[in-house]
C-alpha positions in Angstrom: 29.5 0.8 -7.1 29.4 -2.5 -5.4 29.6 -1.1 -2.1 26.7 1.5 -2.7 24.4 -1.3 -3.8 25.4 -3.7 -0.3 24.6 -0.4 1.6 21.4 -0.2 -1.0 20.1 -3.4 0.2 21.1 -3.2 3.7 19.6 0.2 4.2 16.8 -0.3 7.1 17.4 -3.8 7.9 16.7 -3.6 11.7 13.6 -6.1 12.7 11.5 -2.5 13.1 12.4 -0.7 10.2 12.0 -3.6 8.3 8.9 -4.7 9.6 7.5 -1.1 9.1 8.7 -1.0 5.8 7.0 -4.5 4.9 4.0 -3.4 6.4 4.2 -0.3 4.7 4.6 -2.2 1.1 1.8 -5.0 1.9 -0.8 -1.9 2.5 0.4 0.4 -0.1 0.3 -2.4 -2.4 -3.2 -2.5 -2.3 -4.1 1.4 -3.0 -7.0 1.0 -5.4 -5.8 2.8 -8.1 -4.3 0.6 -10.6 -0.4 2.3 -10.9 0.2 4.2 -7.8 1.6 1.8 -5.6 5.1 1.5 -7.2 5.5 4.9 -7.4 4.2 5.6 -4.0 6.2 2.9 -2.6 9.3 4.2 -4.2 8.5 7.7 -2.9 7.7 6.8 0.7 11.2 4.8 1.0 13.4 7.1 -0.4 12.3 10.1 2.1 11.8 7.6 5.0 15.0 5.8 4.6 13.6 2.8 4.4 14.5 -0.7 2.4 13.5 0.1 -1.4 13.7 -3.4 -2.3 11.7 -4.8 0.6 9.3 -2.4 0.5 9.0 -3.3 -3.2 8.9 -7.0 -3.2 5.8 -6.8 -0.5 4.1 -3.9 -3.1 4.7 -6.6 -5.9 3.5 -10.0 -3.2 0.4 -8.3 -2.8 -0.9 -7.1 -6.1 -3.0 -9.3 -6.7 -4.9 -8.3 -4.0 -4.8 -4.5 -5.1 -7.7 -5.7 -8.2 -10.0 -7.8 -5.6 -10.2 -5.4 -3.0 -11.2 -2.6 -5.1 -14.9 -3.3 -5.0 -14.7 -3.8 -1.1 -12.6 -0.5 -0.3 -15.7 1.3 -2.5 -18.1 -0.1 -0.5 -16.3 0.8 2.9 -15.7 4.1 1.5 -19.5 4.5 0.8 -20.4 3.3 4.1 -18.5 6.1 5.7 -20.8 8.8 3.5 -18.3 9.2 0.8 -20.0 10.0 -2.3 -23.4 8.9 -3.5 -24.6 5.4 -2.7 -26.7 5.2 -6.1 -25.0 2.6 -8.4 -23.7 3.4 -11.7 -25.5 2.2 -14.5 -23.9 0.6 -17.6 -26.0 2.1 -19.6 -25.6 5.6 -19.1 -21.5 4.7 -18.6 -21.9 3.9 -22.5 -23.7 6.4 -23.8 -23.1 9.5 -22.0 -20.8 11.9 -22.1 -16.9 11.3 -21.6 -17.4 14.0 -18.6 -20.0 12.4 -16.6 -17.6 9.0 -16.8 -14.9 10.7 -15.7 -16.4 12.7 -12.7 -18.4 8.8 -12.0 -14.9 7.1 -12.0 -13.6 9.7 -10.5 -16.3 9.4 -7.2 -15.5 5.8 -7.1 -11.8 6.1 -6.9 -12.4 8.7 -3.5 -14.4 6.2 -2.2 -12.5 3.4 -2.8 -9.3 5.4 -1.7 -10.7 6.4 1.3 -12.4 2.9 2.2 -8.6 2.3 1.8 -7.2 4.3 3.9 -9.9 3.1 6.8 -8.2 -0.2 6.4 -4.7 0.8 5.8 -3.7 3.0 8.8 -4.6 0.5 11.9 -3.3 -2.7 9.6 0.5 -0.3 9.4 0.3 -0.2 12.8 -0.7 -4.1 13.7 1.3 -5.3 10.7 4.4 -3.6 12.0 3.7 -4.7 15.2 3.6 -8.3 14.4 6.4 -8.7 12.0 8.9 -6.8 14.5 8.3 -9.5 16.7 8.8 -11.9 14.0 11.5 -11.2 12.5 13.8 -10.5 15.9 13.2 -14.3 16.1 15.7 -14.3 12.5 19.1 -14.4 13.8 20.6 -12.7 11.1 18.1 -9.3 11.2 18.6 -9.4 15.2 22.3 -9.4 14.4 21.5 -6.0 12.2 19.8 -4.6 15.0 22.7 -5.6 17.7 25.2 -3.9 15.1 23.0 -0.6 15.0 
């Protein structure tokens, strides 16, 4: 059991895995829709092979985030012509129908997921970029890769 946990935590560990599965947590981490990034995370290392814990722990470092850039990703989404640019009034949120919410939720969720995913696919690509460069500078990860 022991040894299947070292191998657990070791899985991935060269400086590009690793830096693509950090950059992989940091953007997933801040999906707009509250829940989904665990999961997601969870799911993307197990069929990658990538480091479950590392790709957690960046989810978890940036979920704070996740809540303040909810409003910006639905107003990137919008910009791209995602939905209707009329705002949702309070007022009508209250006292209509639980249908009309939902669909209204709904349309800000796509837009917000898809301002998103503007954002998310280039910042993979520079994140993992960066951080491969950064952490072959740690001699113990450039060890991991020398070993591989």
């Amino acid at each position: 059991m022991r040894s299947k946990l070292i191998a657990w935590l070791r899985q991935g560990i060269s400086p590009r895995r690793l830096a693509l599965t950090l950059a992989l947590g940091l953007a997933i981490g801040c999906f707009p829709v509250m829940g989904i990034p665990t999961a997601l995370c969870a799911l993307i290392a197990v069929a990658f092979g990538l480091n479950l814990p590392a790709i957690q722990a960046a989810n978890y470092a940036v979920m704070p985030l996740q809540l303040a850039l909810i409003v910006p990703f639905v107003r990137l989404g919008r910009l791209f012509g995602f939905g209707s640019s009329s705002a949702i009034q309070a007022g009508a949120l209250l006292h209509g129908s639980p249908s009309i919410f939902l669909m209204q939720m709904g349309g800000l969720a796509a837009q917000a997921m898809l301002g998103w995913l503007v954002i998310a696919i280039p910042a993979v690509a520079l994140m993992t970029l960066t951080l491969t460069v950064l952490l072959r500078r740690i001699p113990a990860v450039a060890a991991a890769e020398s070993a591989n």
